[in-house]
N, CA, C and O atoms as a GROMACS GRO file, in nm:
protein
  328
    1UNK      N    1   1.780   1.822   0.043
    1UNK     CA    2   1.704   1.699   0.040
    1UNK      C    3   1.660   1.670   0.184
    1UNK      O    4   1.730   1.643   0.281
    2UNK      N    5   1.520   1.681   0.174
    2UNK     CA    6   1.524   1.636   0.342
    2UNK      C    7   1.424   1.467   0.390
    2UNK      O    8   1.338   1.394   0.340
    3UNK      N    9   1.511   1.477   0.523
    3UNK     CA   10   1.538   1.351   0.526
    3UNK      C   11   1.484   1.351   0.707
    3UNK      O   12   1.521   1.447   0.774
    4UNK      N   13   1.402   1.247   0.771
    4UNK     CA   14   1.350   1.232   0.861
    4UNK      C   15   1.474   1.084   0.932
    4UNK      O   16   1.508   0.987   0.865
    5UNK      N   17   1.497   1.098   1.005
    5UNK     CA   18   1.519   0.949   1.133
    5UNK      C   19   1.401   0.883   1.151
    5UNK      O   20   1.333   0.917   1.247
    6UNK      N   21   1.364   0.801   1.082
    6UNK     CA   22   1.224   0.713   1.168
    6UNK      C   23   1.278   0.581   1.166
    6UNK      O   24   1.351   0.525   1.085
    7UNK      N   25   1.209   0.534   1.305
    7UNK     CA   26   1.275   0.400   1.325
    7UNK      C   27   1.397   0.365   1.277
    7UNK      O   28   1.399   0.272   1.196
    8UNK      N   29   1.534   0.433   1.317
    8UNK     CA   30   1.681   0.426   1.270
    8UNK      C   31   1.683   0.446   1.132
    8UNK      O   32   1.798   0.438   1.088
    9UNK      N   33   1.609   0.466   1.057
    9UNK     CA   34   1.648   0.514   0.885
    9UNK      C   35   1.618   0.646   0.870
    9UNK      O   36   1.545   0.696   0.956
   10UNK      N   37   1.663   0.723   0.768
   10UNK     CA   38   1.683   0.819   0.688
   10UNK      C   39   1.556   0.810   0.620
   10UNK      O   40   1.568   0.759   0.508
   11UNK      N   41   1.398   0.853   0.662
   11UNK     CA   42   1.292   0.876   0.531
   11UNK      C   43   1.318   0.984   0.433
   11UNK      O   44   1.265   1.085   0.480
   12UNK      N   45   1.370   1.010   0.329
   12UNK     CA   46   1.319   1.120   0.249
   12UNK      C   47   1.178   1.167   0.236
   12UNK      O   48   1.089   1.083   0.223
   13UNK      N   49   1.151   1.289   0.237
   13UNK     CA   50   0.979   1.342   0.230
   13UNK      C   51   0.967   1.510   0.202
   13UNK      O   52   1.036   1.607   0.235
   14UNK      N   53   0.859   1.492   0.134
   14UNK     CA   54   0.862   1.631   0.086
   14UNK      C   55   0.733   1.707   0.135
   14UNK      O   56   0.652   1.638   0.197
   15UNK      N   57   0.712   1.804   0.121
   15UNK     CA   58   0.594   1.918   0.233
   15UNK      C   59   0.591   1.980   0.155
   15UNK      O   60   0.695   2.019   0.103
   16UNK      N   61   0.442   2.027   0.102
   16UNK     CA   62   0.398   2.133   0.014
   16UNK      C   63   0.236   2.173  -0.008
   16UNK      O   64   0.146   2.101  -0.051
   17UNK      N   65   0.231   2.329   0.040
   17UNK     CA   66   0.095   2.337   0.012
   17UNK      C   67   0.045   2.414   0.158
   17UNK      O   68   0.106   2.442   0.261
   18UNK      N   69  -0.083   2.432   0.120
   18UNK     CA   70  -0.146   2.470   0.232
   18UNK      C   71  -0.272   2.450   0.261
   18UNK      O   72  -0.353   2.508   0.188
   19UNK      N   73  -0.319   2.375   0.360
   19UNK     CA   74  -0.456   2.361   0.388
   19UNK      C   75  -0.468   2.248   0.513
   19UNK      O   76  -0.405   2.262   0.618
   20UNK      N   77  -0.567   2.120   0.484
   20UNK     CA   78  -0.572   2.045   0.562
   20UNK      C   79  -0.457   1.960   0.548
   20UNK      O   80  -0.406   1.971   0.437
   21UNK      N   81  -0.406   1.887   0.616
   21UNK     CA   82  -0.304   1.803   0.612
   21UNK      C   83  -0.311   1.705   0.515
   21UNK      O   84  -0.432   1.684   0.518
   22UNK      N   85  -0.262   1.622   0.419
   22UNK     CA   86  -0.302   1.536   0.352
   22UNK      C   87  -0.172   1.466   0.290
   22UNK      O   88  -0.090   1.514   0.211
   23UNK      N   89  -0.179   1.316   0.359
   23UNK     CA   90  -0.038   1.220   0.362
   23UNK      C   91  -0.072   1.123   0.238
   23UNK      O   92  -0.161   1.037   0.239
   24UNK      N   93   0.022   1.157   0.124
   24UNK     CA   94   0.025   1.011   0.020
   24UNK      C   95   0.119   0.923   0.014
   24UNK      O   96   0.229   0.965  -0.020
   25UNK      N   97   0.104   0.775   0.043
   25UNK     CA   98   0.153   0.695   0.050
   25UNK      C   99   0.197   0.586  -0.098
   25UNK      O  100   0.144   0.486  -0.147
   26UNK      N  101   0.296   0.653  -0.124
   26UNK     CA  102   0.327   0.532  -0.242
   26UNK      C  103   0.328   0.362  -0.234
   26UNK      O  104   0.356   0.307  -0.127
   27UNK      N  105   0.308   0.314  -0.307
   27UNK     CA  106   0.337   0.157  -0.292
   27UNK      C  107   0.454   0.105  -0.271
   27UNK      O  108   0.544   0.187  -0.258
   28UNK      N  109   0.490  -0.034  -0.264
   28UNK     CA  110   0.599  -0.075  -0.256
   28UNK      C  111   0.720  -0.073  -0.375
   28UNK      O  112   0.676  -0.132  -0.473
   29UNK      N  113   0.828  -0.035  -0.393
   29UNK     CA  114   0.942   0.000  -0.516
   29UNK      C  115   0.894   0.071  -0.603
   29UNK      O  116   0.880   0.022  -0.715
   30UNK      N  117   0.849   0.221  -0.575
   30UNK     CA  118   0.810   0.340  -0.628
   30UNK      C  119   0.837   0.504  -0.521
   30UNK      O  120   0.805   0.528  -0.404
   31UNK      N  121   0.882   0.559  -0.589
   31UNK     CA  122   0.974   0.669  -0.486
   31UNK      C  123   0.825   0.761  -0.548
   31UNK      O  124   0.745   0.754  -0.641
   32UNK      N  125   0.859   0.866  -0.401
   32UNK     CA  126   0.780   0.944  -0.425
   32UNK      C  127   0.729   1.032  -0.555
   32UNK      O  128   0.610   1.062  -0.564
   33UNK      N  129   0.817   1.070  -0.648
   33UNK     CA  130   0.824   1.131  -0.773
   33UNK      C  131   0.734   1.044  -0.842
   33UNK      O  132   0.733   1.059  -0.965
   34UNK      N  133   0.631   0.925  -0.777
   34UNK     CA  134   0.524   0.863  -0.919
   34UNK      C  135   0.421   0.986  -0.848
   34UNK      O  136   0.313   0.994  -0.907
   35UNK      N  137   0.436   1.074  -0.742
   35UNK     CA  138   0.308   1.195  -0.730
   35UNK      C  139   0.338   1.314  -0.763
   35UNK      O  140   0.292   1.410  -0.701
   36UNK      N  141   0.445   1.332  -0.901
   36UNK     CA  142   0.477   1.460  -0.894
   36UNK      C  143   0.345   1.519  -0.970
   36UNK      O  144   0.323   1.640  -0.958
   37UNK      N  145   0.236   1.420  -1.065
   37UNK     CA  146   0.157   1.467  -1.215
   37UNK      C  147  -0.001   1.495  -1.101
   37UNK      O  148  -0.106   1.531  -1.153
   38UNK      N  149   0.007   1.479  -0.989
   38UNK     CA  150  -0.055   1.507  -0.867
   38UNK      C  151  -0.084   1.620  -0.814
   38UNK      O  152  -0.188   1.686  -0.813
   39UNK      N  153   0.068   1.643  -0.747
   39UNK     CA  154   0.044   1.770  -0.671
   39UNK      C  155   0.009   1.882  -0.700
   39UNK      O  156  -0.035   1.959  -0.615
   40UNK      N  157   0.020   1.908  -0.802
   40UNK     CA  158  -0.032   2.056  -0.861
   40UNK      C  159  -0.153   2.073  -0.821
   40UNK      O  160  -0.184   2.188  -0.793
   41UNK      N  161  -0.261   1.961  -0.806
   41UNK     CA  162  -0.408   1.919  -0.798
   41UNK      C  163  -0.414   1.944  -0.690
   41UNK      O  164  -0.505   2.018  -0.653
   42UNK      N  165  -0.314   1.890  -0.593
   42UNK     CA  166  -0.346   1.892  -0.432
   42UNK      C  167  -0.316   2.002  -0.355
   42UNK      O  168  -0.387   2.024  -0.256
   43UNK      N  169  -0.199   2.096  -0.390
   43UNK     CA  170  -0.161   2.158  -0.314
   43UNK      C  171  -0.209   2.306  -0.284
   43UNK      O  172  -0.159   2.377  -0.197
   44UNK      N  173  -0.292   2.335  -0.351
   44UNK     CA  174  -0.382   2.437  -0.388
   44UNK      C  175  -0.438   2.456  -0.260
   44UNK      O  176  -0.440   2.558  -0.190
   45UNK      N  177  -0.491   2.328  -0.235
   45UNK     CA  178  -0.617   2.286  -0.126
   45UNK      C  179  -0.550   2.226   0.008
   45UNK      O  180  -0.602   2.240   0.118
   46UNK      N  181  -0.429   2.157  -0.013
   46UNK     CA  182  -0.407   2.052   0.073
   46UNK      C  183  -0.292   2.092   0.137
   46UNK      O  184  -0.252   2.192   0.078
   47UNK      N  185  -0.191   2.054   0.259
   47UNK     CA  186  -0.064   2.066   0.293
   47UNK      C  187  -0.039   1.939   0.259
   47UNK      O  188  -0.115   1.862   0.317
   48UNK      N  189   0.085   1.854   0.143
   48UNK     CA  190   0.077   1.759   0.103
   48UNK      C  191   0.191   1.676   0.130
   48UNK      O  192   0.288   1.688   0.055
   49UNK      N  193   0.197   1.572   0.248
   49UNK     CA  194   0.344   1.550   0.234
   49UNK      C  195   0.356   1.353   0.175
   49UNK      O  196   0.284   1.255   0.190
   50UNK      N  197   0.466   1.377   0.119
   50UNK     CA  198   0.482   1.220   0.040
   50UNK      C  199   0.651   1.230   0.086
   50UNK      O  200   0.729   1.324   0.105
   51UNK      N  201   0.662   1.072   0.092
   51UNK     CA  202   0.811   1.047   0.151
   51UNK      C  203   0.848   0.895   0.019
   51UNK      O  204   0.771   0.862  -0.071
   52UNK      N  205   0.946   0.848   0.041
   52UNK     CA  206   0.970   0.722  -0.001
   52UNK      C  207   1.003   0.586   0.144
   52UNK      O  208   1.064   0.583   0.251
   53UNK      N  209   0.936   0.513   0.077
   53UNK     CA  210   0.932   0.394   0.202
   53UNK      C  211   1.061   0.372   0.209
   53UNK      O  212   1.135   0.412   0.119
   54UNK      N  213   1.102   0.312   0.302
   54UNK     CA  214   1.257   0.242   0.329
   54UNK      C  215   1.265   0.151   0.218
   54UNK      O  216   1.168   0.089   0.177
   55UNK      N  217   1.422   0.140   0.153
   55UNK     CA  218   1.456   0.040   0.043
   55UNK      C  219   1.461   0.119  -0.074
   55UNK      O  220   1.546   0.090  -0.158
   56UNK      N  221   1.347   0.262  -0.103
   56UNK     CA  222   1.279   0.322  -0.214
   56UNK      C  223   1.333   0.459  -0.226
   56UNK      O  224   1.355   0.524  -0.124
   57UNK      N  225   1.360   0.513  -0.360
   57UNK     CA  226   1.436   0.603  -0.397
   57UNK      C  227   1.510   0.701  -0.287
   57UNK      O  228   1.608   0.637  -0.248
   58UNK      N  229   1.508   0.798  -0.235
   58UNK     CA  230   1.602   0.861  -0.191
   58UNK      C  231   1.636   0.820  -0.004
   58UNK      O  232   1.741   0.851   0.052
   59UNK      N  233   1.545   0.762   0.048
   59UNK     CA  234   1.527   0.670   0.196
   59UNK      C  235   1.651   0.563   0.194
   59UNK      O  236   1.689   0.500   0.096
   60UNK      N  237   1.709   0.557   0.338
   60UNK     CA  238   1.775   0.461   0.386
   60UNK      C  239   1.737   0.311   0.374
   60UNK      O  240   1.625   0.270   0.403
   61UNK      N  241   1.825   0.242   0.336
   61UNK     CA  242   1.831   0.071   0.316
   61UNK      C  243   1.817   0.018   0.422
   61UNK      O  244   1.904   0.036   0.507
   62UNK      N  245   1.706  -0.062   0.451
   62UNK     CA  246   1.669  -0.137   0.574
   62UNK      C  247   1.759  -0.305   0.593
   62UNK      O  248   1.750  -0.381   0.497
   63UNK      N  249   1.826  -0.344   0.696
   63UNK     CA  250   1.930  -0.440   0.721
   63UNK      C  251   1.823  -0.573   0.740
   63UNK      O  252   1.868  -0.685   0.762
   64UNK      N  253   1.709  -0.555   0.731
   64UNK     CA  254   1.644  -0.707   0.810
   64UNK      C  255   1.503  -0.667   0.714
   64UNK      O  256   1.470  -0.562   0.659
   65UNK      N  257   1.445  -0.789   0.723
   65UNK     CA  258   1.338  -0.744   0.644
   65UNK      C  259   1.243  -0.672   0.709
   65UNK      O  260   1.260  -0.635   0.825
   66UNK      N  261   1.118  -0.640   0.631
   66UNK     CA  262   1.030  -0.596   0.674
   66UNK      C  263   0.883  -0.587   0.638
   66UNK      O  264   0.855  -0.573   0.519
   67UNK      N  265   0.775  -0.593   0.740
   67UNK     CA  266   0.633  -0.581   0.683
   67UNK      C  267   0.552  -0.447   0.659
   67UNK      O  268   0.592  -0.330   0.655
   68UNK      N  269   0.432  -0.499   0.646
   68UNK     CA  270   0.331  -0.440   0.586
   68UNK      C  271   0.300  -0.329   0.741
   68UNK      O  272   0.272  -0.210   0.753
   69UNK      N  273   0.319  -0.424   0.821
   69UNK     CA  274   0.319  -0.326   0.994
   69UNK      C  275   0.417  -0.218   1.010
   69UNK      O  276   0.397  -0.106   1.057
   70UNK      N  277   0.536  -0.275   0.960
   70UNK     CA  278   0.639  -0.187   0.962
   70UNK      C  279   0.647  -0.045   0.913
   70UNK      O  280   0.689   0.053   0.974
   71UNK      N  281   0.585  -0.056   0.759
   71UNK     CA  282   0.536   0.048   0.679
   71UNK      C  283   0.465   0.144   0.747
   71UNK      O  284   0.506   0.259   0.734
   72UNK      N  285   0.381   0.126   0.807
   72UNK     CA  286   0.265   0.165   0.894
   72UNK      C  287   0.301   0.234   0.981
   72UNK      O  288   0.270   0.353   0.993
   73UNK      N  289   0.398   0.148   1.084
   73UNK     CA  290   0.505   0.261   1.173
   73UNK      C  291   0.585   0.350   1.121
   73UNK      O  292   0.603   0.458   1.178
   74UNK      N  293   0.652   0.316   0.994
   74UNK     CA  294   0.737   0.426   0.982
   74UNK      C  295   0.631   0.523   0.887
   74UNK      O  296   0.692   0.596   0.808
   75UNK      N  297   0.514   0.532   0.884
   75UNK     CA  298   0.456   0.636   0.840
   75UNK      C  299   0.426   0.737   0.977
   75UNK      O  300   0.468   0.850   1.005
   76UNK      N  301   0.347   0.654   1.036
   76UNK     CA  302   0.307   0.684   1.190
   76UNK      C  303   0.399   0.825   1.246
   76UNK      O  304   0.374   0.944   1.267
   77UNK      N  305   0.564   0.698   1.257
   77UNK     CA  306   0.681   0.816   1.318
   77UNK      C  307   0.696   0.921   1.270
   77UNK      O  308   0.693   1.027   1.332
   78UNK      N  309   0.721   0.903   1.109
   78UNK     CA  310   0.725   0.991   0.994
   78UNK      C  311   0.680   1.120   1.046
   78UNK      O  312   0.750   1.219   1.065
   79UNK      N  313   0.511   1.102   1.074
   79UNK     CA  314   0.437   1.202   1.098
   79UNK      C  315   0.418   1.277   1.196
   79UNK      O  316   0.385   1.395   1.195
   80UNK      N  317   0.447   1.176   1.321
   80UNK     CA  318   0.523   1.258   1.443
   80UNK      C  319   0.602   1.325   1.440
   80UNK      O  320   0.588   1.424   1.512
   81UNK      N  321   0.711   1.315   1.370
   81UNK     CA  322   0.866   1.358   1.353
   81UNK      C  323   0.767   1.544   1.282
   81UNK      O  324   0.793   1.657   1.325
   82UNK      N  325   0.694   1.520   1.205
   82UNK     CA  326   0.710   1.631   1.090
   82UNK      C  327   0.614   1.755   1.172
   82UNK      O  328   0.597   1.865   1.119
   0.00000   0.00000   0.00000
């Protein structure tokens, strides 16, 4: 299961495929697995990586709340990290 450090949490995220880079972002309280009826489509063409936000299926529990900015960074790091 792999799992990124961004901004002190544990992201889960998955990598698959080959081509141009191409990042899907789930919504809020939905783990990555709502893109599994997806990737088949994408990965043909695409290098495809999807994670779960903090709070959301296999990702670390965040202690304080958090925004819509926040999200944003930990995609950001996410993608640095990868």
């Amino acid at each position: 299961m792999p799992k990124a450090l961004v901004n002190g949490l544990p992201l889960y995220y998955e990598v698959s495929g080959s081509g141009p880079p191409l990042t899907l972002i789930m919504g809020l309280g939905c783990s990555a697995r709502q893109w599994q009826w997806l990737m088949p489509l994408l990965t043909p063409s695409f290098q495809v990586t999807v994670f779960d936000n903090r709070d959301v299926g296999r990702s670390g529990r965040a202690t304080a709340e958090y925004t819509t900015e926040q999200f944003a960074d930990d995609t950001a790091a996410l993608l640095e990290v990868l």
